[in-house]
Z-matrix of the N, CA and C atoms (Angstrom, degrees):
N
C 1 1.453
C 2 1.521 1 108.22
N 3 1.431 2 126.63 1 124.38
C 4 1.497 3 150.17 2 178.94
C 5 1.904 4 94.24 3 -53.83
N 6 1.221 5 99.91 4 158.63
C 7 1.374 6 107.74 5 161.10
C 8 1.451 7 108.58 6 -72.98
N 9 1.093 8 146.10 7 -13.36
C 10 1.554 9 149.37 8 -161.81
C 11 1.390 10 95.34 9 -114.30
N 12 0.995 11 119.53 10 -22.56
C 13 1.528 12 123.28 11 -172.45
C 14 1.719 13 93.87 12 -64.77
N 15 1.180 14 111.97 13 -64.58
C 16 1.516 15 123.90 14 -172.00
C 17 1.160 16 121.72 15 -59.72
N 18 1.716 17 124.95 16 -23.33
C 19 1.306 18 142.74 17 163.73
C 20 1.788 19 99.68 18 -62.23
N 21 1.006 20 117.41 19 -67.64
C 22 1.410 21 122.22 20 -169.25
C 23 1.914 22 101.28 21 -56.85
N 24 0.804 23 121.14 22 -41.14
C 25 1.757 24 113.36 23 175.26
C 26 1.800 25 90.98 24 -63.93
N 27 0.871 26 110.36 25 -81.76
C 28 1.062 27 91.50 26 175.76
C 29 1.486 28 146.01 27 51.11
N 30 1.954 29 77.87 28 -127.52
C 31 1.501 30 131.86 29 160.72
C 32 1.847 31 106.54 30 -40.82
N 33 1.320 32 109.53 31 -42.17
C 34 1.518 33 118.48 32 -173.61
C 35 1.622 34 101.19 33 -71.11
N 36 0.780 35 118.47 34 5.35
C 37 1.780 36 115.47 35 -176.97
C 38 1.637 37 113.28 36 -121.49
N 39 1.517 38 100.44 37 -15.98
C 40 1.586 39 93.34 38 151.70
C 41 1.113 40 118.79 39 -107.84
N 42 1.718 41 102.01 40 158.61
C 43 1.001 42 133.41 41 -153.87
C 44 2.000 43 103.01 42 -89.89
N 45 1.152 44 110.15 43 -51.26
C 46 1.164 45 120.90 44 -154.33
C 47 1.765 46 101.27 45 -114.78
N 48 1.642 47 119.23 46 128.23
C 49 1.713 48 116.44 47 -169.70
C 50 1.283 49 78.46 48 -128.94
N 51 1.497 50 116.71 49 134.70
C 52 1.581 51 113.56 50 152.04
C 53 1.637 52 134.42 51 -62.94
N 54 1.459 53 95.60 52 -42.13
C 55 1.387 54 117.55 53 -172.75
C 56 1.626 55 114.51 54 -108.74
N 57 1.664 56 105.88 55 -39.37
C 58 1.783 57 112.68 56 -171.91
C 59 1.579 58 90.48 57 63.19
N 60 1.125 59 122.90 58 93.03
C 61 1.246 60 117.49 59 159.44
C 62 1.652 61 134.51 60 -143.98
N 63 1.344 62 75.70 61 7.05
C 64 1.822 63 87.32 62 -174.33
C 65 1.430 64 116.20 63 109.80
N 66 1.699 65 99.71 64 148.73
C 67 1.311 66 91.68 65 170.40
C 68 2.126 67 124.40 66 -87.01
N 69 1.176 68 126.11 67 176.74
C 70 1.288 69 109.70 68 171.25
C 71 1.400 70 97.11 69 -141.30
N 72 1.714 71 122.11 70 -176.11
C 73 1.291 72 135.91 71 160.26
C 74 1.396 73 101.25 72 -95.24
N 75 1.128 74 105.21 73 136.20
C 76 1.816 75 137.89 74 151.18
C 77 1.108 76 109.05 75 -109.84
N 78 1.553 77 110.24 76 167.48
C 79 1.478 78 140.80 77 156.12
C 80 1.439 79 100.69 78 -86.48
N 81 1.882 80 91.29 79 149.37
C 82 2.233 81 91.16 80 170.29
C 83 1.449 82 108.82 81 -78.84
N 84 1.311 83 107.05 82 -9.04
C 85 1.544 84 97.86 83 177.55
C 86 1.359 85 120.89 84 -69.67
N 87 1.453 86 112.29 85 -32.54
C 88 1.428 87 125.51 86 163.18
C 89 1.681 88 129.66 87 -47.06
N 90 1.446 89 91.43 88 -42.92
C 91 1.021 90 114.22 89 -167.68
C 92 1.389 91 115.65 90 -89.62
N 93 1.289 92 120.24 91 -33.85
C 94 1.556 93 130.41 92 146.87
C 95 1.326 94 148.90 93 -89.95
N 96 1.774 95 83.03 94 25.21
C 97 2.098 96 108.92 95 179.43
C 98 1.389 97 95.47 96 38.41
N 99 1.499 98 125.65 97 57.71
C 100 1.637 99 110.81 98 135.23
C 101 1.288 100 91.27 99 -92.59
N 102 1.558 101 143.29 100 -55.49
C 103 1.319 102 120.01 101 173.96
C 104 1.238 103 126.71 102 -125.18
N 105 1.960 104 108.37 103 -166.07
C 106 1.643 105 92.08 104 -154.99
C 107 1.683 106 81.93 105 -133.43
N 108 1.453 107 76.20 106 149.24
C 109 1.609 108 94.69 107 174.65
C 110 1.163 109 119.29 108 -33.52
N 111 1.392 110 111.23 109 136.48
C 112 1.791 111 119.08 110 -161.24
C 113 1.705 112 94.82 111 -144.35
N 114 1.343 113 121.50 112 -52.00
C 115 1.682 114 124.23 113 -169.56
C 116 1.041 115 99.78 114 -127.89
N 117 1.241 116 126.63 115 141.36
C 118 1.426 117 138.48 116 157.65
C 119 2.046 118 107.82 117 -137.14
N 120 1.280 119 113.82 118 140.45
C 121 1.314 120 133.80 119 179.96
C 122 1.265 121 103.51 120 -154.53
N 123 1.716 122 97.30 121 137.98
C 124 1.338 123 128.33 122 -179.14
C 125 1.921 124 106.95 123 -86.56
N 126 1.246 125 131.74 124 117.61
C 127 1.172 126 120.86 125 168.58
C 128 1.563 127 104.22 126 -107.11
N 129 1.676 128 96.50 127 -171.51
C 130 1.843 129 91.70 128 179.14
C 131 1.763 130 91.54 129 -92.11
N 132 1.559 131 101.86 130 178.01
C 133 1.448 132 110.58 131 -161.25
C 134 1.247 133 117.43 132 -123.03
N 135 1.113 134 99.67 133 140.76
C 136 1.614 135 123.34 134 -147.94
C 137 1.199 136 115.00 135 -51.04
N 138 1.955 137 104.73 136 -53.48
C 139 1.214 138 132.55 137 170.57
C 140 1.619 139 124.27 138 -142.20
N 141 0.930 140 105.08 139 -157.97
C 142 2.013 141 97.49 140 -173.78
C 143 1.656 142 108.19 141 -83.46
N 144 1.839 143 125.64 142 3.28
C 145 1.456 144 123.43 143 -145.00
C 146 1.609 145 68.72 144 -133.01
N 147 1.912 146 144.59 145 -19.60
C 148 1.063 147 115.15 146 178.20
C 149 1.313 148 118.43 147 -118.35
N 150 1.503 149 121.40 148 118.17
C 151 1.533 150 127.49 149 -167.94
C 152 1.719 151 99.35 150 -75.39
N 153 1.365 152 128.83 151 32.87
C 154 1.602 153 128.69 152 169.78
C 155 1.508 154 131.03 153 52.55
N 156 1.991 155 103.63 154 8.53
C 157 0.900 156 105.29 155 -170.42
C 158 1.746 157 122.51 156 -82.10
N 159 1.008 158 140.16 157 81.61
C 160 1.725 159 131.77 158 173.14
C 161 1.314 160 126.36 159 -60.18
N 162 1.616 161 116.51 160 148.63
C 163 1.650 162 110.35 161 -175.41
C 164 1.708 163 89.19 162 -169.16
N 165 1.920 164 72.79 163 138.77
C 166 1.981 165 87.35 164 -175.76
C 167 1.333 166 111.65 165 -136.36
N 168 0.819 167 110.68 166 143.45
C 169 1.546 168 104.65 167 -167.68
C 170 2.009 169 123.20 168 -110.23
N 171 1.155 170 106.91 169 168.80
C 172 1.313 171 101.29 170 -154.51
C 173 1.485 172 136.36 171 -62.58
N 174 1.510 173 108.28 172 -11.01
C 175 1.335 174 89.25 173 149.82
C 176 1.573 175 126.39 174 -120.52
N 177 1.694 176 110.86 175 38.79
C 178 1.237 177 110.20 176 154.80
C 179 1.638 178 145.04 177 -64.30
N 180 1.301 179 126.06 178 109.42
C 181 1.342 180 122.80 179 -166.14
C 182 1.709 181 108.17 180 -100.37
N 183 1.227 182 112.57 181 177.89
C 184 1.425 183 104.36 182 -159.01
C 185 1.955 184 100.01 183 -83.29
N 186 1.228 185 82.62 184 -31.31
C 187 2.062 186 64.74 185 177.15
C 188 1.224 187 107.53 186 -68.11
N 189 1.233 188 128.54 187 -20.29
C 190 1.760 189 123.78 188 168.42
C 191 1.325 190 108.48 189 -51.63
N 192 1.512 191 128.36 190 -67.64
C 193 1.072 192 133.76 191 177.29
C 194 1.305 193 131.41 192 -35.45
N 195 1.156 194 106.29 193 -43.51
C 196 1.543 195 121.56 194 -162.77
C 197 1.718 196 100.00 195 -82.15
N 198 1.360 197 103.20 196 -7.74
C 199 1.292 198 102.81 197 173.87
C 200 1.385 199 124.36 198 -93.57
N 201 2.006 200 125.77 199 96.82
C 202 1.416 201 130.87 200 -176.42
C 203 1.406 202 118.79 201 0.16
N 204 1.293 203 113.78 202 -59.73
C 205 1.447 204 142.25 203 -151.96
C 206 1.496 205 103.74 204 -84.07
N 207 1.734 206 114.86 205 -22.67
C 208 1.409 207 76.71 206 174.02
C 209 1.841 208 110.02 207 -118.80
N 210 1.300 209 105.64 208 46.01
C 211 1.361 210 118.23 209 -176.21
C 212 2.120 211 99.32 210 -118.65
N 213 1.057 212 106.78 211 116.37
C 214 1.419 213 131.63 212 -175.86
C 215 1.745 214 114.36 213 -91.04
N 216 1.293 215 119.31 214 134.55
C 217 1.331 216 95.21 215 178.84
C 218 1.604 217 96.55 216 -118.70
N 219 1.628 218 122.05 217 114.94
C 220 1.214 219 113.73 218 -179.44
C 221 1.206 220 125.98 219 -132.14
N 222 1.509 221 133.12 220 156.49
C 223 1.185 222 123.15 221 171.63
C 224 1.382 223 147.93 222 -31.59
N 225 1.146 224 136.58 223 117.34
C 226 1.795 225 125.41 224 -134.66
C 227 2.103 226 89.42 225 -58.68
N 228 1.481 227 97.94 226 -39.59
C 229 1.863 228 90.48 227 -174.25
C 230 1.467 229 112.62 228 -50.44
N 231 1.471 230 125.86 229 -18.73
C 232 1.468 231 119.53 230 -173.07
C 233 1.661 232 103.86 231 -86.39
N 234 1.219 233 119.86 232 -27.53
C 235 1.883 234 120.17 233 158.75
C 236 1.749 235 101.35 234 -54.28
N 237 1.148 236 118.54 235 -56.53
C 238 1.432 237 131.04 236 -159.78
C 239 1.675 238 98.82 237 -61.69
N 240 1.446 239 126.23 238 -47.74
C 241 1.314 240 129.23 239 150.04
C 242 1.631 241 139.42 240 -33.40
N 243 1.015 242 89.66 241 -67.05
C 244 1.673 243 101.71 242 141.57
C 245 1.300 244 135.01 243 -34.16
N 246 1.457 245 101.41 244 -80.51
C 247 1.695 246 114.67 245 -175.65
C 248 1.944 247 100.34 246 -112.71
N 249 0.983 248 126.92 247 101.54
C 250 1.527 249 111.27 248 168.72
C 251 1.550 250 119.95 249 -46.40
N 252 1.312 251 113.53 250 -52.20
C 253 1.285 252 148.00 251 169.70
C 254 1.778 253 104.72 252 -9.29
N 255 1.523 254 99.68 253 -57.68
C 256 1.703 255 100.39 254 -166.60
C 257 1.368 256 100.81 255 -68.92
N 258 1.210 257 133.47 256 -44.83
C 259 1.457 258 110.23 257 175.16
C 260 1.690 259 129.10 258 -27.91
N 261 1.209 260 126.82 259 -30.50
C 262 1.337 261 157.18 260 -177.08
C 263 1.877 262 80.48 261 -63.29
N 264 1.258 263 135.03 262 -73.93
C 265 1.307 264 134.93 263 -155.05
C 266 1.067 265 114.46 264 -115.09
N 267 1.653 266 122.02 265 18.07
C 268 1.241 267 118.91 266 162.66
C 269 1.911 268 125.99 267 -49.00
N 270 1.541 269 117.31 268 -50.41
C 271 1.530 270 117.27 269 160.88
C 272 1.772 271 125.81 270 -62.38
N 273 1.621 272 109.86 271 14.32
C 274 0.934 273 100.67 272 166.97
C 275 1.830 274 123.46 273 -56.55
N 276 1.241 275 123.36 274 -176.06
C 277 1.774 276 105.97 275 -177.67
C 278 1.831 277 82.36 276 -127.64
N 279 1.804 278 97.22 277 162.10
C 280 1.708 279 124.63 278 -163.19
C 281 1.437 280 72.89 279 -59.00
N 282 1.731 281 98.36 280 157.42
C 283 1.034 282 116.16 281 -175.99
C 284 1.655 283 119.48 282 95.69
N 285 1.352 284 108.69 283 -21.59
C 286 1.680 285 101.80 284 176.73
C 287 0.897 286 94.24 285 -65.43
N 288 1.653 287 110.19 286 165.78
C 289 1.712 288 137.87 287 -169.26
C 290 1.198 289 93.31 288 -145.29
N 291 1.483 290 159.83 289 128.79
C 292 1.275 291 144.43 290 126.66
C 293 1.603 292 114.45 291 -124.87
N 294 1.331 293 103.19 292 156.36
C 295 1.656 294 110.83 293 150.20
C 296 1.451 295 125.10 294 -114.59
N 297 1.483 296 119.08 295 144.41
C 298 1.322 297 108.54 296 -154.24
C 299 1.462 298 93.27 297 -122.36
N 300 1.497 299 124.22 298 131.11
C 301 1.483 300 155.74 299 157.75
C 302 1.524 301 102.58 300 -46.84
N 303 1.210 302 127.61 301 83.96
C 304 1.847 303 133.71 302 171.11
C 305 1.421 304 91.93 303 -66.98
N 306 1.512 305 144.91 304 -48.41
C 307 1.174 306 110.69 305 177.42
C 308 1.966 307 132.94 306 -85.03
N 309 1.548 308 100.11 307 -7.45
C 310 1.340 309 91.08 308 172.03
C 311 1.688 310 110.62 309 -107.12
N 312 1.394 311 113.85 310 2.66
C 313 1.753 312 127.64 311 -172.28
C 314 1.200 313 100.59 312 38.85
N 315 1.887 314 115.62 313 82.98
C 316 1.106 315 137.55 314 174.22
C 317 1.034 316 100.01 315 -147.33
N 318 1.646 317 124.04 316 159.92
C 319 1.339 318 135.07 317 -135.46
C 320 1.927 319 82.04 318 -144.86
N 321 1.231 320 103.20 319 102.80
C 322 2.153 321 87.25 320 162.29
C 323 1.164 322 123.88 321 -105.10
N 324 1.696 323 138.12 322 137.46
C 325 0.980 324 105.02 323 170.79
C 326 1.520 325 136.76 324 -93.77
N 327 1.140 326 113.13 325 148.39
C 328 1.697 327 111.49 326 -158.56
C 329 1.482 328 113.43 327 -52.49
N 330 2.090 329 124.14 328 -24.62
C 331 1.231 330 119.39 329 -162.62
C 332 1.850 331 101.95 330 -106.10
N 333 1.396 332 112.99 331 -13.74
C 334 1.156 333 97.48 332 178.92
C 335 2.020 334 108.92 333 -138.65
N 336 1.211 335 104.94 334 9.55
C 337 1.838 336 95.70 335 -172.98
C 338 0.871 337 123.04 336 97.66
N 339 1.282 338 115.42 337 -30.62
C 340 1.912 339 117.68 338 -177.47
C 341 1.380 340 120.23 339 -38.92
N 342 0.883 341 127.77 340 112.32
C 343 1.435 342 117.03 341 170.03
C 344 1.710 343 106.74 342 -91.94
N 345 1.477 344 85.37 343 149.71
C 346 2.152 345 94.27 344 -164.94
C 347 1.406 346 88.16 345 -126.89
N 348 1.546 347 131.41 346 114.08
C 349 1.942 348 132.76 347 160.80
C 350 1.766 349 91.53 348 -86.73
């Protein structure tokens, strides 16, 4: 069984979606407000239950990452909980890169500067 596999059982047992938008990867740090959204990237998707969205937050380092356990697969509304902000760049297309400004709630993108509110 896929990690998305287990998201989608899930997902099938609630009743009520705010958005329906897919599931994504987080960090537990995200997810347990030790930290706050710092990176988010769009990849392509795995399966039909993951909209490719990833997000890591600021004081995640890569040996954190690389560790199974602390990568979450959750409903795009539990990012949206978190960060309101990503809703704003959810239709971005695979391939976004950004880092996001928690104190000015700006979105940059990593390959060219743009900033996205």
């Amino acid at each position: 069984m896929g990690l998305f596999d287990k998201f989608k059982k899930t997902e099938e047992k609630k009743t009520l979606k705010t958005h329906n938008l897919g599931g994504c990867v987080i960090t537990k740090s995200l997810d347990d407000g030790t930290s706050k959204l710092k990176w988010i990237f769009r990849e392509e998707s795995v399966n039909p239950v993951d909209n490719g969205w990833r997000a890591l937050g600021d004081t995640d380092t890569e040996e954190y990452i690389n560790v199974p356990e602390n990568n979450l697969v959750v409903d795009f509304d539990r990012l949206i909980e978190i960060e309101p902000a990503v809703l704003a760049i959810y239709d971005m297309p695979v391939g976004t890169d950004m880092e996001f400004d928690s104190q000015r709630k700006v979105f940059i993108d990593s390959n060219t500067g743009k900033e996205y509110r």
